[in-house]
N, C-alpha and C positions, 0 to 999 in steps of 0.2 A: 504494500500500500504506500501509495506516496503522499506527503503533507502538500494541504495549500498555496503554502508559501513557496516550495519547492517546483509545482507545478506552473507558476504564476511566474516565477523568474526564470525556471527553463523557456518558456514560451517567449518574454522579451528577451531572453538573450540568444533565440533563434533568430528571431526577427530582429537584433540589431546584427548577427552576424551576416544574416544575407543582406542588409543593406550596407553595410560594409562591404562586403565580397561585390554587391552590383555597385559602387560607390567609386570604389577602386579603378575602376574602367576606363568610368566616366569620365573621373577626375582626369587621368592620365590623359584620354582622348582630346578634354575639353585644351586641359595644361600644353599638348604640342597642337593643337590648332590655333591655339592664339599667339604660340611664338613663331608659327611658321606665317600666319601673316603678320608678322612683326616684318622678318625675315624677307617677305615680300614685296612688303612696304619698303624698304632698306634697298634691298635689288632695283626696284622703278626708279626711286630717288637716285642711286646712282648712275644708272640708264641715263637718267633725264638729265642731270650733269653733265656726263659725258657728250651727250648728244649737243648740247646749248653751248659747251668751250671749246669742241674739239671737233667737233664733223667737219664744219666748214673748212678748214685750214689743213686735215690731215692729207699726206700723202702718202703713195702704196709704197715708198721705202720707208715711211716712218710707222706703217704698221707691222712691219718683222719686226723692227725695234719695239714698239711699243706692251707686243703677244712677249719678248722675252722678258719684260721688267712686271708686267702687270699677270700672274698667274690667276687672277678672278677675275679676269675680262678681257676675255678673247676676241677677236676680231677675226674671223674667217667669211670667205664669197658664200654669198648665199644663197640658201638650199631652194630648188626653185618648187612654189607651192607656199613657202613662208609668205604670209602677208601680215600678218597681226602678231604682239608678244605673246609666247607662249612660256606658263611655270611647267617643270617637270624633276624630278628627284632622280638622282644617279650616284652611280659607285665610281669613284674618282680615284687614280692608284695615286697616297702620298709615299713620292719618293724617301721621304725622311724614314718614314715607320715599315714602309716597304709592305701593306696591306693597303687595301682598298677602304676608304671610308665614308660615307653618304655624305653628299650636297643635296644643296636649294639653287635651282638652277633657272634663269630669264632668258630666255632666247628672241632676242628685237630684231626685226630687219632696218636694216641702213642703207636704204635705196642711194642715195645722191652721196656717200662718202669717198673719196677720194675720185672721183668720177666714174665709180664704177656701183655693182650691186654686190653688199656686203653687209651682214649679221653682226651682231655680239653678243658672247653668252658671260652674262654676269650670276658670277657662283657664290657663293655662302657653303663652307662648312656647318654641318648641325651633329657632330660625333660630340664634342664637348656639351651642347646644348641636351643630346639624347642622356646622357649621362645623368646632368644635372636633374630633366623631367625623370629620370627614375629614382634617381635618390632622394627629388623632392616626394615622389609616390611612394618612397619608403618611409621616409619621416611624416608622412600624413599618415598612412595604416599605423607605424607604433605609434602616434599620438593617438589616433581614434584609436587603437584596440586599449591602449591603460588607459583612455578614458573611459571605454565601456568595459573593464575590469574593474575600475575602481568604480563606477556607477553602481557594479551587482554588488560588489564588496556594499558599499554603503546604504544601496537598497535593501537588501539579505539582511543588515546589521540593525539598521531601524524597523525594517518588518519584523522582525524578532521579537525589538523591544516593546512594538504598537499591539503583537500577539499576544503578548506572555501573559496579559490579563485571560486571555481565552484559554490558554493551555494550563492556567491555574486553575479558572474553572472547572476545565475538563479533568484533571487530575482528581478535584474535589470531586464530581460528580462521580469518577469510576470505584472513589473509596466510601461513597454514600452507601448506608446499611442500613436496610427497615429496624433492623435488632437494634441497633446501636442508638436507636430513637431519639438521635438528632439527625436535624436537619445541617447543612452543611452553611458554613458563616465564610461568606467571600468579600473581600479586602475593596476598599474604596477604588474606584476608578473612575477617570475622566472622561473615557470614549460611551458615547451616549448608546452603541449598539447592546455594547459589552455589559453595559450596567442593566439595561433591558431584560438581557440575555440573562444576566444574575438572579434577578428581580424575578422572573419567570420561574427561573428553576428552583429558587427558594419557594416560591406558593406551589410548585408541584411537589415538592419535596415535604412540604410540610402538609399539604393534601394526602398524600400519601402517608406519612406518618399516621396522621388522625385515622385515614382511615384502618391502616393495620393494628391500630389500637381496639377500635372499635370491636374488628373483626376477633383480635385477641380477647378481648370483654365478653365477648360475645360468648365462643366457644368456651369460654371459664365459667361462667352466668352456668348455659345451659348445663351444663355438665354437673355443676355443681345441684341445680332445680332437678334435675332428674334422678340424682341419686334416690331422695325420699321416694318416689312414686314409684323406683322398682323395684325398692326393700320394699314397700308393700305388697306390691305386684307380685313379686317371689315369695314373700310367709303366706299370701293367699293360693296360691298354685302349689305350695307347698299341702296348705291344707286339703284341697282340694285333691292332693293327690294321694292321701291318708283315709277318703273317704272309700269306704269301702263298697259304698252301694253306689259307686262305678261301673257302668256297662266297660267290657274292654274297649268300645269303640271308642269311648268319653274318654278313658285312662289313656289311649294313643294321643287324641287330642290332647289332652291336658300337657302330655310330656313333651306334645313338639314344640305347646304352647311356652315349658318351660325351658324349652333347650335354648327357642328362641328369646325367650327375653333371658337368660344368662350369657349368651352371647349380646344381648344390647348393654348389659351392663356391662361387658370384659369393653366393648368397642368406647363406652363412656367413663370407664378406668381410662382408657390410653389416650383418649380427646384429651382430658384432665392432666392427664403424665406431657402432651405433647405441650400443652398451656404455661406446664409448668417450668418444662425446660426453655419455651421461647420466651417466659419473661423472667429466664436469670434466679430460678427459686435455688436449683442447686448451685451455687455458688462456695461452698467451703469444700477447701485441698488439704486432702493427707498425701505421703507418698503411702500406696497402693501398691501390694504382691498382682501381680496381672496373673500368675502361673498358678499364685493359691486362690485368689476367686476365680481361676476359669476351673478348677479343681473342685472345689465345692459345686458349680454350678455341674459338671461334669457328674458328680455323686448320687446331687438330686435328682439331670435326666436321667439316670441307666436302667433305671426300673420300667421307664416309660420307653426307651430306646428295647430294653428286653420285649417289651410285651408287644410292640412292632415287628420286633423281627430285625433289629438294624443294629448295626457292630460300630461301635465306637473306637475308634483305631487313633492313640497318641502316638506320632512320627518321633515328635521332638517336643519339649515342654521347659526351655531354659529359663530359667529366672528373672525377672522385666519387672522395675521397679518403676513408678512415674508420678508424678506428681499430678494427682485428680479426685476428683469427689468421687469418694468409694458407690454412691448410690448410680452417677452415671453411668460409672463402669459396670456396675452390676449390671444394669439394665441395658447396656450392647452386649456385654456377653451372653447374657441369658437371651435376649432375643433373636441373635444370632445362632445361637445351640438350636432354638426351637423351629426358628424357621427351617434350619437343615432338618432338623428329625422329622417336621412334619411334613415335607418335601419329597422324601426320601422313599422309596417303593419299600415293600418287605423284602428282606433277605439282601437292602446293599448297606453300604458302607457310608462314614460321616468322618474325616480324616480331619483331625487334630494339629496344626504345628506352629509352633512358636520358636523364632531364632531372631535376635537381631533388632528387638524390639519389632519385628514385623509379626504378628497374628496370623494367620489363616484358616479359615473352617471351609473344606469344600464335600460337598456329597453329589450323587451319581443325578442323575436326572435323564428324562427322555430325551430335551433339547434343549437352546440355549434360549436364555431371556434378553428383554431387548433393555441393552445398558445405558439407553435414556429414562426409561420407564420403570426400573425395577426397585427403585429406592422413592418413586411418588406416593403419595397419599392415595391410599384406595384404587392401587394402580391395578386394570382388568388380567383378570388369571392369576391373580396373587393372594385370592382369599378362597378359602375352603369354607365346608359346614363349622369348622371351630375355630378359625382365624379371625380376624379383623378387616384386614388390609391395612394395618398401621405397622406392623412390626418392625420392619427395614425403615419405613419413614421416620422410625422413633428412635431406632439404634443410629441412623444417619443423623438425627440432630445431637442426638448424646455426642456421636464423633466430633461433629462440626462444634459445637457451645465447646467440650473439652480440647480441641486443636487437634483432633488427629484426621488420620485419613483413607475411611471406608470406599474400598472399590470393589465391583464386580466383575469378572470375565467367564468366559466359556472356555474349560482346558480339554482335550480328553474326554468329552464325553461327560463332567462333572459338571458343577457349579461352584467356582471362588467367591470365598468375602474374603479380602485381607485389609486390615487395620495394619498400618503404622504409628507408631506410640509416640 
């Protein structure tokens, strides 16, 4: 992903560099046309001299003489077809350098000189000139490119500064936590977007708060209003199931009646447990044996693992000390235990290991779950006739309120939970 700013200055500094690169050209083409009619200009003028001192009086022995003193203005008879001056550019051998080097060449006819019909070609060297127009096209590109270096440099450095309110923002906004039930407090700023933009996410953020509170009041309220009405509900279905002038049809009734409302009450235990861990009740740390309560918790399922059918198998069980409220931990190990056991077919296996401060509990299963979904609230295919569908989502906030970290994967044919401590 690339930032704003980033994008926003590659794009002007593509577009200063091809106008530079078409710049370059121009400059250079425009640079030698206006010296070569300098150049021009210079040639006519001397022409027109010559013609105004000297035509009249020349004669054809003072013109040998004159072609050997004057090398830029020749005098030869005339090419028949000249009628008008003509500029034309040529490669001239200089004797001195012994290479050939470009002229600016005037070719005039001189009908009436010496009495005859006769030219002169007035030359200008432009090797020196060509030189200079490139070296001055060089010190134009290094002044244009360090001054569009240092334009990005300066741009880049002040965009940064004009940002930073934004990227403090954003920083704030990505460490914003419903749990943490504040809202997020961002620093004065001058630019009217930004403070907008502040302004905004404080009222949604504090929207949000209110409302996750609510929502936690809520489920705490109900949970807590329901207990009474299904201790009653259960000493009545209890009574009712003591009566003996029960037809068996009524006696089935009555017991699915009670299985079901013990199942609402287990679902309104864990609402209440979930309540409790998202507003911070457990809160007090012992260091905690992690190997002696998964030991105990291991003790109390075996009887319920025998009567399954299903073999609890410790790999490894090394010693793991951690600093945490012994009641969280109990309640991810144990709910971790239970979802394996009750997962679990008759006759497989529920495998034990701990090394490393890492935990693992995996058991066998038909197929794998899907590892967005298997730690949700009530998530579909995760609750049986005696489950909830809170287990995993209750052992998952145990991990998260105490810092660790519950994952799921598909290995073999199994099902992984591992915890790291």
């Amino acid at each position: 992903m690339k930032k704003l700013l980033d994008i926003t200055l590659r794009q002007f500094a593509v577009f200063a560099l091809l106008l530079v690169a078409a710049s370059l050209p121009l400059a250079y083409w425009a640079t030698w046309r206006i010296y070569l009619d300098e150049v021009d200009e210079s040639l006519t003028q001397k022409t027109e001299d010559f013609v105004q001192r000297y035509s009249a009086r020349f004669t054809p022995a003072e013109i040998a003489v004159w072609n050997d003193y004057q090398r830029d203005m020749q005098i030869s008879p005339a090419v028949s077809g000249e009628t008008a001056p003509r500029w034309f550019d040529d490669m001239v051998l200089d004797s001195l350098e012994r290479e050939k080097v470009p002229y600016r060449c005037l070719l005039t006819p001189l009908p009436g000189l010496a009495g005859g019909r006769y030219q002169i070609l007035a030359r200008s060297s432009v090797l020196e000139t060509e030189d200079l127009v490139l070296a001055l096209m060089l010190l134009y590109g290094t002044l244009i490119g360090s001054l569009l270096l240092g334009w990005l440099w300066l741009t880049r450095r002040i965009s940064k500064r004009l940002w930073q309110p934004f990227y403090d923002t954003l920083e704030k906004i990505r460490r914003f936590n419903l749990e943490h039930s504040e809202a997020p407090v961002f620093s004065p700023v001058q630019v009217l977007e930004f403070r907008q933009l502040n302004a905004a996410v404080t009222e949604l953020a504090e929207s949000s708060l209110r409302s996750w509170q609510q929502q936690k009041e809520f489920f705490e309220n109900a949970s807590h209003e329901l207990q009474t009405p299904l201790a009653v509900l259960r000493a009545q279905l209890d009574l009712f199931m003591q009566d003996t002038s029960l037809t068996e049809i009524q006696s089935s009734s009555v017991a699915e009646l009670a299985q079901s409302v013990n199942r609402l009450a287990r679902l309104n235990r864990n609402l209440l447990l979930l309540s409790k861990i998202d507003n911070r009740v457990y809160t007090d740390k012992t260091m905690a044996d992690v190997a002696g309560v998964l030991t105990r918790q291991l003790d109390f399922l075996q009887p319920l693992a025998d009567t399954s059918g299903i073999q609890l198998k410790i790999k490894h069980l090394n010693p793991v000390f951690v600093n945490a409220n012994a009641m969280l931990l109990d309640i991810l190990l144990s709910n971790l235990l239970t979802n394996a056991l009750r997962h679990t077919a008759t006759q497989g296996t529920v495998d034990i290991s701990m090394e490393d401060k890492k935990l693992e509990i995996s058991n066998s299963g038909p197929e794998p779950l899907d590892p967005t979904q298997v730690f949700r609230r009530f998530a579909p295919g995760r609750s049986d006739g005696e489950g909830t569908g809170l287990g995993l989502a209750i052992a998952q906030r145990a991990a998260e309120v105490s810092g660790w970290a519950l994952k799921y994967r598909w290995e073999n044919g199994r099902h992984v939970f591992t915890v790291r401590f």
